[in-house]
C-alpha positions as MATLAB code, in Angstrom:
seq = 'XXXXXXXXXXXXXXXXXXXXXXXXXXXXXXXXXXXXXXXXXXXXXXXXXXXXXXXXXXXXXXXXXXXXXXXXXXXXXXXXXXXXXXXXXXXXXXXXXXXXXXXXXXXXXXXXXXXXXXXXXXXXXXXXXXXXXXXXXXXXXXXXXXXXXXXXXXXXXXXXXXXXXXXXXXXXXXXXXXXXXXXXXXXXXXXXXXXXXXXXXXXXXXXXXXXXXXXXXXXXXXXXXXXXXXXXXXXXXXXXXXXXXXXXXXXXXXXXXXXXXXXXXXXXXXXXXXXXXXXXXXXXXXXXXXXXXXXXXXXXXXXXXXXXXXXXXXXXXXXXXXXXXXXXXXXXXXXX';
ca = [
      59.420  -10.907    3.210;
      58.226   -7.486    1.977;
      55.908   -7.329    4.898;
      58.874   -7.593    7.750;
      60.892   -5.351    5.623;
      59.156   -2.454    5.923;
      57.653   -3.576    9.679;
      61.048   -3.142   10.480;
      60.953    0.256   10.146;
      58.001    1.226   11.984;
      58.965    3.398   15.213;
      57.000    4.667   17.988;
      54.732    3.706   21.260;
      52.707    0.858   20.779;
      49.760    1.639   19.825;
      46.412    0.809   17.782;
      44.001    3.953   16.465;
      41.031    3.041   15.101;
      38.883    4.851   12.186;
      35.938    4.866   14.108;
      34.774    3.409   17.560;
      31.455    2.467   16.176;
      29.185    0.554   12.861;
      26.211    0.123   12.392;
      25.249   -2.004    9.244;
      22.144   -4.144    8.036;
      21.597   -7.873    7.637;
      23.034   -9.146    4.816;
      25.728   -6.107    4.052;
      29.192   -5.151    3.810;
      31.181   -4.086    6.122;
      34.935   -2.441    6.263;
      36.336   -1.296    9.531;
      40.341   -0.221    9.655;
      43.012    1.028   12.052;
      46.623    2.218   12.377;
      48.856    0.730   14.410;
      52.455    1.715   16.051;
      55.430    0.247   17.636;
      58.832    0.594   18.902;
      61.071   -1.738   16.902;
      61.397   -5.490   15.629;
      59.638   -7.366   13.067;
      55.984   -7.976   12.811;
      55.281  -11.133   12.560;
      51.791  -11.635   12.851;
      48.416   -9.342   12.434;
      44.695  -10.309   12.366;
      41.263   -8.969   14.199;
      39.449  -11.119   16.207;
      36.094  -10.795   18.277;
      36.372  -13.808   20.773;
      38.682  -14.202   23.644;
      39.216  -17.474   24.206;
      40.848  -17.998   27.765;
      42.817  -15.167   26.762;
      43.994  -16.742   23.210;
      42.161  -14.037   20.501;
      40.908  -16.265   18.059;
      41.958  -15.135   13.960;
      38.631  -13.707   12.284;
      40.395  -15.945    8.959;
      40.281  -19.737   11.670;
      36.680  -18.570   12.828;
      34.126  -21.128   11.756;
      31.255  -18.569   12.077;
      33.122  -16.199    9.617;
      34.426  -18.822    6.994;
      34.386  -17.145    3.640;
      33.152  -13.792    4.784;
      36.505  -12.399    5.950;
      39.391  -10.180    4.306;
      42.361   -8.365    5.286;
      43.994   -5.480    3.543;
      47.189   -4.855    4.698;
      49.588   -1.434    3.878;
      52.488   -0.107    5.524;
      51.114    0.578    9.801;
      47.500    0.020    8.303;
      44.975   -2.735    8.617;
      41.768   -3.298    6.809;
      39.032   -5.792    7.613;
      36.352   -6.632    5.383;
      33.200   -8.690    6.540;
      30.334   -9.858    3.913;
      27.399  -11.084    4.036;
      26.533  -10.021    7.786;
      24.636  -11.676   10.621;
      22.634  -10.902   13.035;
      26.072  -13.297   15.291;
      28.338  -10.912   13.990;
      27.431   -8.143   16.748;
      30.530   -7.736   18.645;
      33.417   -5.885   19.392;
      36.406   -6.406   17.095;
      39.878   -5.511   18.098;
      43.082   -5.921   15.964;
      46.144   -7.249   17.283;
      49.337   -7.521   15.989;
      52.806   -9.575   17.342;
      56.348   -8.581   16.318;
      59.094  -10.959   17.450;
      59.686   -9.223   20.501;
      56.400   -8.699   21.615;
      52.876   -8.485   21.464;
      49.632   -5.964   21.058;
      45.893   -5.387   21.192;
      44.287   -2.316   20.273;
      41.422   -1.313   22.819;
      38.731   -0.367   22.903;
      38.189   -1.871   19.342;
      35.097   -1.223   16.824;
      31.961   -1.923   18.022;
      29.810   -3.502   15.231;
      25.796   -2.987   16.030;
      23.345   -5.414   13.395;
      19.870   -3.326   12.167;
      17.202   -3.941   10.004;
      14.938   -1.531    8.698;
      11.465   -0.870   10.096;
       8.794    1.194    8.451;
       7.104    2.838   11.740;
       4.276    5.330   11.000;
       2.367    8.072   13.180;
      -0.778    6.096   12.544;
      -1.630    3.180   10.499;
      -4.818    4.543    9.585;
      -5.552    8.045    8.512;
      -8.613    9.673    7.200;
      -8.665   11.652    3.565;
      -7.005   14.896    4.176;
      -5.459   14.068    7.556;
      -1.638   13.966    7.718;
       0.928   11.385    8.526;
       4.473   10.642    9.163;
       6.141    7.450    8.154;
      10.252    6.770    9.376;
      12.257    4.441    8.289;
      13.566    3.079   11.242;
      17.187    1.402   12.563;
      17.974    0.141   16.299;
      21.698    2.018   15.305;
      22.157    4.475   13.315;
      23.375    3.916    9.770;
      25.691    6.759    8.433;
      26.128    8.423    5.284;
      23.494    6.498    3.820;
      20.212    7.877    1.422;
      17.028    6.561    1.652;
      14.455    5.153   -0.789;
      10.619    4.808   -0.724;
       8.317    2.070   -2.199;
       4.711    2.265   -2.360;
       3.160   -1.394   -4.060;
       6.811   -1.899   -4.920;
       6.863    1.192   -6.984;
       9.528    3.632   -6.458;
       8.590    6.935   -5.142;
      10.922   10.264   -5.336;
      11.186   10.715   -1.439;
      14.984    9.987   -0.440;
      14.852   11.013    3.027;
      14.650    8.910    6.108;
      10.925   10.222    7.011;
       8.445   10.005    3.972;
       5.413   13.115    5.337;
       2.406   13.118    3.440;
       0.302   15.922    3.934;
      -2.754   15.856    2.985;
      -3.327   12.474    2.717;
      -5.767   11.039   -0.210;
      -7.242    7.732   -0.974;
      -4.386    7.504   -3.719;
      -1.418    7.058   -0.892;
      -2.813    4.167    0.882;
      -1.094    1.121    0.109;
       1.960   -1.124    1.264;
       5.108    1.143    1.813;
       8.879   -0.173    2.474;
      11.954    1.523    2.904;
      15.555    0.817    1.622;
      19.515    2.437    1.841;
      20.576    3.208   -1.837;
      23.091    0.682   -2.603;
      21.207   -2.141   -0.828;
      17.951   -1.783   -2.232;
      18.182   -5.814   -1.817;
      17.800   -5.160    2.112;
      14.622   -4.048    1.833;
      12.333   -3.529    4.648;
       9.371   -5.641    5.977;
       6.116   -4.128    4.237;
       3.611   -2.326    6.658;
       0.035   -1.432    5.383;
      -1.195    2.331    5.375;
      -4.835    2.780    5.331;
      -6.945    6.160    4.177;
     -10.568    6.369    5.011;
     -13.202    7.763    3.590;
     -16.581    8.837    2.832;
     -18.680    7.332   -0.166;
     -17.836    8.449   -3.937;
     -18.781    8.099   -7.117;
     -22.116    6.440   -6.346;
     -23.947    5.721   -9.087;
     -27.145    3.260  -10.196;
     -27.380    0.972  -13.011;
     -30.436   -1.158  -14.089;
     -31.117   -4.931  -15.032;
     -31.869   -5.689  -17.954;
     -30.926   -3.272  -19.466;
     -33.296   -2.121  -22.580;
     -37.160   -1.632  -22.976;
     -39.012   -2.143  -18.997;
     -43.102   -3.515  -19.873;
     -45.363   -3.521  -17.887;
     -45.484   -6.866  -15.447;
     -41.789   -7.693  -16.093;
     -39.338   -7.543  -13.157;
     -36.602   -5.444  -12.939;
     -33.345   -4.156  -10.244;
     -31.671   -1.034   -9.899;
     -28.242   -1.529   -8.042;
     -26.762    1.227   -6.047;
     -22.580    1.012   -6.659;
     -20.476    3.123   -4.101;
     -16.306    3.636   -3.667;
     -15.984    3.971    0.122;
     -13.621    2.996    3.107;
     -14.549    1.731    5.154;
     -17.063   -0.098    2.943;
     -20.836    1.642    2.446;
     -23.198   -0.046    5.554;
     -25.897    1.333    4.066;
     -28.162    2.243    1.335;
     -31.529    3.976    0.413;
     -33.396    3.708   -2.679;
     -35.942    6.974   -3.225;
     -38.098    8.263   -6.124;
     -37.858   11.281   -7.205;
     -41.117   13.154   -5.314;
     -41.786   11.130   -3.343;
     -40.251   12.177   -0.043;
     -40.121    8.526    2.002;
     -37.581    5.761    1.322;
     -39.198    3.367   -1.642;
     -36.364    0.843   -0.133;
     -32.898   -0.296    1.731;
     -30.129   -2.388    0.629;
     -27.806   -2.450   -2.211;
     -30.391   -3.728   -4.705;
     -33.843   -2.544   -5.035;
     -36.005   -5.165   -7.132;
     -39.559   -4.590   -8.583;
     -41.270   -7.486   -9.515;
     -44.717   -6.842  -11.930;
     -43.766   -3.849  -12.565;
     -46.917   -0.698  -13.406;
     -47.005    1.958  -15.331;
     -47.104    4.204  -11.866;
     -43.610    2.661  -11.024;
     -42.678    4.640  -13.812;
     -39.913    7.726  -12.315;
     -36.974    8.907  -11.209;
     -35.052    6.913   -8.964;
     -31.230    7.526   -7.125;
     -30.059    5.847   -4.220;
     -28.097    7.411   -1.055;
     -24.814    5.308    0.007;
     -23.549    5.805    3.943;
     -20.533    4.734    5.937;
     -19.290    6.352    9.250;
     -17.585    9.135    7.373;
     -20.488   10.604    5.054;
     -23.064    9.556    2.761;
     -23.619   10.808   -1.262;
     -26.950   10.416   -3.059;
     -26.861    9.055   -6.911;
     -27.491   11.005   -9.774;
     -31.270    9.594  -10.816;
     -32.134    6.668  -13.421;
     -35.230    7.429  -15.118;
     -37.515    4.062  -15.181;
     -39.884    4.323  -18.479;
     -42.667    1.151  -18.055;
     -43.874    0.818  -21.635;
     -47.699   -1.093  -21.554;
     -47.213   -4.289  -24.333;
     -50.669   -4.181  -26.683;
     -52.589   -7.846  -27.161;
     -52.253   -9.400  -30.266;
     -54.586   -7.901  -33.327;
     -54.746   -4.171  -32.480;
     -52.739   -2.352  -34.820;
     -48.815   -2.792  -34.770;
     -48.970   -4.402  -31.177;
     -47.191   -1.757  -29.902;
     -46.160   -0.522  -26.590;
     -47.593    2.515  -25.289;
     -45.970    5.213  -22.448;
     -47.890    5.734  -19.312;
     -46.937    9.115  -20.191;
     -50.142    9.366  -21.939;
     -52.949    8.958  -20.720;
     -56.128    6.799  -21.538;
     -59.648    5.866  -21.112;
     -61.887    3.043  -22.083;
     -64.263    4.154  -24.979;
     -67.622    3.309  -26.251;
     -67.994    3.592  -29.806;
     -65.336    4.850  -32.020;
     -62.587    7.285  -30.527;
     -60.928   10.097  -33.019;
     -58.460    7.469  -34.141;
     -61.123    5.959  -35.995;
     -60.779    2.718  -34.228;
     -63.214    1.363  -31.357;
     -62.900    0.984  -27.411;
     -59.877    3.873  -26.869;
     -59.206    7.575  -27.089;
     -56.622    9.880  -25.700;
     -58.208   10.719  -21.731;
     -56.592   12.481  -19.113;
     -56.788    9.039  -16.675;
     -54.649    6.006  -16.972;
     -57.399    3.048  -17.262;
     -57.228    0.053  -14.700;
     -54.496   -2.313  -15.123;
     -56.614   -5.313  -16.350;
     -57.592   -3.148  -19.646;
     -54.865   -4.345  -21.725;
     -57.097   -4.207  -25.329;
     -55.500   -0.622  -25.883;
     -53.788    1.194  -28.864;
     -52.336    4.623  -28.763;
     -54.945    7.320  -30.106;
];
C-alpha cells in the first residue's frame, strides 16, 4: 500500500534515466546497476528489470530461471535498484527497467549494458634477459572502473597496485609466476602466466669426492656446480699451468691417481649468455709407505726423493731427501 501511495504522487513525462549506460564486472562478482524513473499520474502497479524480450512480453529478472537466487530489487520513492550476484559469463546483456501504473505502461531505453571480463596477465615478453626491462598489464576485454589493482608473484603479495606492474631492470630474483587481482575480489584472481629471466653462469664452484686425505692410486672426482638459465651446456676442467683443457663435462674423474696429478684445478661453466671459471681446488696426492718403515706414513710429492745406497742422513737405509721424485713402483720410502 505504501508503495502506490507515494507512486501516486509522482508527476512528470514518462521517463527512465539511468546511472550509467555501461558495466563492466568479472566472473563471479557483484553487480548493482540503478535508475530513476518519471510519470504523469496514476498508480504504479508493477516494476522489475528484465534482459529478454520474449515476443514482446519482458520477462521479470525475479521469474528468470537463469537468475534464480542471484537477483534483488531496492526500491525508494522514483528509484530502482538491481542487484545481481554471483555473475556469469550468460549474464552479458542489456538490462532495461520497466515499470506499469494502472493506466499505462513503460520501458526505459537504451538500458545498461552489462559486459563479463576476466583478468589476463599479458606481458611485453615472456622471457627477458638479466637487466633487460619488461612490462606486465593486467588485462580486461571492458574496462573495470574505480577499481585498484594487486600483484602476486609465487602467490606472494607484492606492493605494486597499479594496473601495469614495470620492472626495470630485471634480475634473476623477479622471475616467477605472476597474477593479478581488483582489491575487494582478490578471490577473482587471474590465470597464472610464467615470467622467465635469463642468464649467464654464477656462482660456479668445485667440490671433491671423497672428501679427506687423496693417496696415491686411489680414485677421485672433482664436480663443477654452476647457477645458470638457461642451464650450463658446457664445462671445462683445467690445471692450474697448464694451459690445455685436462677435461669436459660436469665431472672430471681420476682414477690411480700420481703424485704429478697433484695441483690446482677450477673448472669454466658456459651457456649462450656467458661463461665463469671456478675459484681453484688444490689436489694434495699423499704417497702411503709399505708396512715396517717407520710410522707408515704418507709422504707429499712436495718433496722430493731419490733411491739411496747405503744409509741416507736420516740414519736409515735406501732414501734421502733428492731433488727428483723416484719412479712410481719405488714404494719402500720414508720421509728423510
Amino acid at each position: 500500500k505504501m508503495l502506490l501511495i507515494y507512486m501516486v504522487l509522482g508527476q512528470g513525462a514518462w521517463g527512465v534515466t539511468y546511472s550509467t549506460q555501461s558495466i563492466c564486472a568479472l566472473k563471479g562478482s557483484t553487480v548493482e546497476m540503478s535508475c530513476s524513473y518519471t510519470f504523469p499520474s496514476g498508480k504504479v502497479t508493477s516494476t522489475f528489470w528484465y534482459s529478454k524480450d520474449t515476443y514482446k512480453n519482458p520477462v521479470n529478472l525475479i521469474d528468470d530461471p537463469d537468475y534464480t537466487g542471484r537477483v534483488k530489487y531496492h526500491d525508494e520513492k522514483y528509484r530502482h535498484t538491481l542487484t545481481i550476484t554471483d555473475l556469469r559469463k550468460s549474464d552479458s546483456a542489456v538490462y532495461k527497467f520497466r515499470f506499469i501504473t494502472d493506466g499505462d505502461k513503460y520501458t526505459g531505453a537504451p538500458g545498461v549494458s552489462l559486459s563479463f571480463t576476466d583478468l589476463q596477465v599479458n606481458m611485453t615478453a615472456a622471457t627477458v634477459t638479466d637487466g633487460d626491462s619488461v612490462n606486465l598489464t593486467c588485462k580486461t576485454t571492458c574496462t573495470l572502473i574505480g577499481h585498484t589493482y594487486i600483484w602476486y608473484r609465487n602467490k606472494q603479495l607484492l606492493t605494486n597496485q597499479e594496473v601495469s606492474l614495470h620492472l626495470n631492470p630485471v634480475s634473476s630474483e623477479d622471475a616467477g609466476n605472476y597474477s593479478c587481482a581488483v582489491k575487494g575480489l582478490e578471490s577473482l584472481l587471474s590465470p597464472e602466466k610464467k615470467f622467465i629471466v635469463t642468464y649467464g653462469p654464477r656462482n660456479t664452484s668445485v667440490s671433491v669426492s671423497p672428501s679427506g686425505e687423496i693417496v696415491e692410486g686411489s680414485s677421485v672426482t672433482l664436480t663443477c656446480s654452476s647457477d645458470a638459465n638457461p642451464p650450463v651446456y658446457k664445462y671445462t676442467w683445467y690445471k692450474k699451468t697448464v694451459t690445455s683443457p685436462k677435461a669436459s663435462g660436469q665431472s672430471y674423474k681420476i682414477t690411480n691417481i700420481r703424485s704429478e696429478d697433484s695441483g690446482e684445478y677450477y673448472c669454466e661453466a658456459q651457456n649462450k649468455y656467458g661463461r665463469l671459471n671456478s675459484f681453484t681446488l688444490s689436489v694434495d696426492v699423499q704417497w702411503t709407505m709399505s708396512p715396517g718403515w717407520p710410522g707408515n706414513a704418507s709422504v707429499s710429492p712436495r718433496k722430493s726423493w731419490r733411491k739411496c745406497l747405503g744409509r741416507g742422513k736420516s740414519g736409515h737405509p735406501c732414501l734421502d731427501c733428492c731433488p727428483r721424485d723416484p719412479a712410481p713402483d719405488k714404494r719402500k720410502m720414508m720421509l728423510c
